[in-house]
C-alpha positions, 0 to 999 in steps of 0.5 A: 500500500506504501507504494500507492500513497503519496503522502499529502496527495492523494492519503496521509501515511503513518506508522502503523504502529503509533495509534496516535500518529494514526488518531491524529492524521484521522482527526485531520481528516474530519476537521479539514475539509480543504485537506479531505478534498485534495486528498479526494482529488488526488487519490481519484486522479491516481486511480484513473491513471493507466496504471490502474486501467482494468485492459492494462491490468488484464494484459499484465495478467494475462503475460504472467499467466503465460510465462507460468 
């Protein structure tokens, strides 16, 4: 998951051991509506890159499969 974020662009990352780090990065969230949309935006524009595109996916898929 580390990979797909980029923090404060498009999701917050924090350790996953720190509950705190984890309840504040949520708090943030819930309180900041201009951080909640950028991070909206962002994540909306990662997904729709080609990297994600499902016939991309498919063709990755199916080149493993065939080297198996």
């Amino acid at each position: 998951m580390v990979e797909s974020i980029q923090d404060g662009k498009n999701g917050i990352l924090v350790n996953a051991e720190d509950a705190v780090s984890f309840a504040d990065a949520m708090q943030s969230l819930i309180t900041d509506q201009n951080l909640m949309s950028l991070l909206k935006h962002g994540a909306r524009q990662y997904g729709n890159g080609d990297e994600y595109d499902w016939h991309n996916i498919a063709k990755q898929t199916m080149s493993v499969l065939m080297k198996h």
